[in-house]
N, C-alpha and C positions, 0 to 999 in steps of 0.2 A: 730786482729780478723777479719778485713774485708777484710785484702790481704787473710787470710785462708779461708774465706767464697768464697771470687770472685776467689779462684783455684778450691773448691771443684764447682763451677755452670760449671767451664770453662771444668775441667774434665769429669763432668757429662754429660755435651751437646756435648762432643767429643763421651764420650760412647754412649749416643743416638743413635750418627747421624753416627755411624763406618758400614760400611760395611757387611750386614748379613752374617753370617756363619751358617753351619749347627747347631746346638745344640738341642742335645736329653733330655739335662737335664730337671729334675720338672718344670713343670712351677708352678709360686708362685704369679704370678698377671699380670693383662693387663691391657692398658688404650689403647682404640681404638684399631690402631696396633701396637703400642708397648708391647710387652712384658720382663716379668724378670723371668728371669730362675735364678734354684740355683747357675746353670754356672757362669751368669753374675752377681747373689749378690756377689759371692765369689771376684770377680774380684774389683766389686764395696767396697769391704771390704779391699781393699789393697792383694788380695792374700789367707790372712790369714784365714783360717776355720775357719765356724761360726757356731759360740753357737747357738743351738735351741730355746733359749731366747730372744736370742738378733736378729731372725728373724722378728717377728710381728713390729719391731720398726724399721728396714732397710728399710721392703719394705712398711710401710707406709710413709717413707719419699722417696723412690723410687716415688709412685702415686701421692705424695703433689705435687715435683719437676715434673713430666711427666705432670701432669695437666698443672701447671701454664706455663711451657717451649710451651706445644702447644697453648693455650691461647696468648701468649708473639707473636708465632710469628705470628697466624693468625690475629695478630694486624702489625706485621710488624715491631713490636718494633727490632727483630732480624737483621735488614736492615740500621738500624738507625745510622748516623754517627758517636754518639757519645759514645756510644755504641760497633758499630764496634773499634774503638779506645782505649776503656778499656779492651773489649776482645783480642784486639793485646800487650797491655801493659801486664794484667796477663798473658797469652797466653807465651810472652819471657820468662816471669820472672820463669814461670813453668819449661821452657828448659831449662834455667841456672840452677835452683833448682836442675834439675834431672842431666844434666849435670857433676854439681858437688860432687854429691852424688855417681855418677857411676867413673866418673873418678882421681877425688883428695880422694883418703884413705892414708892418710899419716902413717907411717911404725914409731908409736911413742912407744922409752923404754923409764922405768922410773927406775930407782934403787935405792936400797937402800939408798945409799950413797947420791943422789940427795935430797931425802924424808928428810933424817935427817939434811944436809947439809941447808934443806931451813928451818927448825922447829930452829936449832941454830940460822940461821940471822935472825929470825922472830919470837922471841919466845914472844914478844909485842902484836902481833895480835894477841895469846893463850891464852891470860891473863883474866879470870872469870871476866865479868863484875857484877856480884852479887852472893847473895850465892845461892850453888845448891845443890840439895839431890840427892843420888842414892835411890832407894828405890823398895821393892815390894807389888803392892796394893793388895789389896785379897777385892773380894765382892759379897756380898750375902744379898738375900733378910730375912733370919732368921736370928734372934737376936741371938738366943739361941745358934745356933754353931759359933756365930761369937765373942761369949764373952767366947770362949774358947780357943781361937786362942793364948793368953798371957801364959796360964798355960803349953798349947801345942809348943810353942819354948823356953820357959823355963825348960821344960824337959827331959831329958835324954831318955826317953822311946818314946815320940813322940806318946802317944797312944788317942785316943777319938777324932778323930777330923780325916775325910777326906779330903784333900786337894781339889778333884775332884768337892766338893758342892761348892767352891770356882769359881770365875772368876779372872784370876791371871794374874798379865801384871809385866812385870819388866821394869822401865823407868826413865829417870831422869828429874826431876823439878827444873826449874828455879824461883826465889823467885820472886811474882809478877806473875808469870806464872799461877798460879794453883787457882781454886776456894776458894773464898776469906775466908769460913771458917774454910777451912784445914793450911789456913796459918800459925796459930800461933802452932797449934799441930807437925807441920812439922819443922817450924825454930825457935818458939822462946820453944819450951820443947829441953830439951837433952837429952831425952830416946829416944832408940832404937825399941822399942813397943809402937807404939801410937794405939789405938782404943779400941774398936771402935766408928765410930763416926755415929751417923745416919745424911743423905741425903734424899731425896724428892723417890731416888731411892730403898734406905736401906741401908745397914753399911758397913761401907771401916773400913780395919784394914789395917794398915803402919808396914812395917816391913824395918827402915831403914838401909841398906849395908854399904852407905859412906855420906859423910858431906865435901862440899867445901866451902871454905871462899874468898867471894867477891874479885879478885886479884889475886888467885892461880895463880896458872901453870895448865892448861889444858895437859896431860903426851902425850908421842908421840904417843903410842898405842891409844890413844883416839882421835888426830890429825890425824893418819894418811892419813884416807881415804880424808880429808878435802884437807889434804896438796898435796896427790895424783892428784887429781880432779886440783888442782889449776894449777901443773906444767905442766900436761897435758895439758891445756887449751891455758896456755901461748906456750909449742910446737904447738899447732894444730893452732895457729895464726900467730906464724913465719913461718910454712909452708904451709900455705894457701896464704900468699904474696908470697913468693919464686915461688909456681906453677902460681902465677897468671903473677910473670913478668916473667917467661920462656915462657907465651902465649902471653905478650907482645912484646914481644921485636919477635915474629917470624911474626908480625901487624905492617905498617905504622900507627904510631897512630901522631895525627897534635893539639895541644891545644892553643888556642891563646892566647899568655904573659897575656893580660889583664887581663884575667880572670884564670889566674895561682893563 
């Protein structure tokens, strides 16, 4: 949190103190002669087009920073040794950041075959530490169409009952996970229709899908993306050393035994 904060001051006080160029853009606020134009919020934004929304709260944190920066340095605090010192430390560490962001993209496949290949040797770390429901919640602040919700997936016709009055999430619950009075409706009933139940909010009805027991097999379609992410991560760290000693080895680099 504090390397991110001491980049975003270190950036900030480079875009301050950068070189005027023309810009026609809105202007959106001044502090003395500083100004921010929508030009330079955009910039200040990473680039990225900004929400209308999310202006009033840019460029008040634009004035905070432009206050306190001029403040800072008609104190000279900006001149300060030690200071100068952590401004050069974040300051590298920024051009390595960027450095490596623009020139190591490593060129990583994954296939099939690798995905399943690591789900078989590792089908130990898949294993359900407790039991889980698949389920879909339905909720609503009226009693009255929500204690018709039973009759309505018990029937063939599917008539009296709109869905849409509903607020409807389909998600899976881990036992221990979920607020403590739905527990026993969820795992220890073995109906497939639980509700409804009233909340502080109004009435959840459970319409459970699936039922896992503590131990399963988590299936690979359920794994995959898990398992995706992992082997990627392990490529993208073997070739993050590979490029770093191709930069080595083209450097005198000298370490002294001792401290090997």
């Amino acid at each position: 949190m504090c390397l991110r904060r001491s980049l975003f001051f270190i950036c900030f006080f480079l875009f301050v103190c950068e070189t005027k160029k023309q810009d026609t853009s809105d202007v959106l606020a001044r502090v003395g002669d500083e100004t921010l134009t929508l030009k330079k919020a955009t910039r200040l934004n990473g680039g990225a087009l900004l929400m209308k929304e999310k202006l009033p709260g840019l460029i008040q944190d634009w004035v905070k920073n432009t206050v306190l920066l001029k403040k800072a340095k008609s104190l000279g605090i900006d001149q300060d040794s030690s200071v100068i010192k952590k401004r050069d430390f974040y300051f590298n560490d920024l051009i390595v950041s960027s450095f490596i962001n623009h020139s190591f993209k490593p060129n990583i496949e994954i296939s099939k075959k690798e995905v399943l290949d690591y789900y078989k040797n590792n089908k130990e770390s898949f294993s359900r530490g407790t039991d889980e429901v698949f389920l879909e919640h339905y909720f609503t602040e009226n009693i009255g169409i929500s204690k018709k919700l039973n009759s309505f997936f018990n029937s063939n016709k599917k008539e009296g009952v709109n869905l849409s009055d509903f607020l409807v999430e389909t998600k899976k619950i881990k036992k221990g996970r979920s607020p403590g009075f739905f527990e026993p409706y969820l795992f220890d009933s073995k109906k497939d229709l639980v509700g409804p139940i009233k909340s502080e909010k109004g009435y959840h009805f459970f319409k459970i899908l699936n039922r896992y027991k503590k131990g399963s097999l988590i299936g690979l379609d359920q794994a995959y993306n898990e398992i995706y992410q992992r082997i990627y991560k392990q490529k993208e760290a073997s070739s993050s050393v590979a490029f770093l000693d191709s930069i080595k080895n083209s450097i005198e680099i000298y370490i002294n035994p001792k401290y090997q």
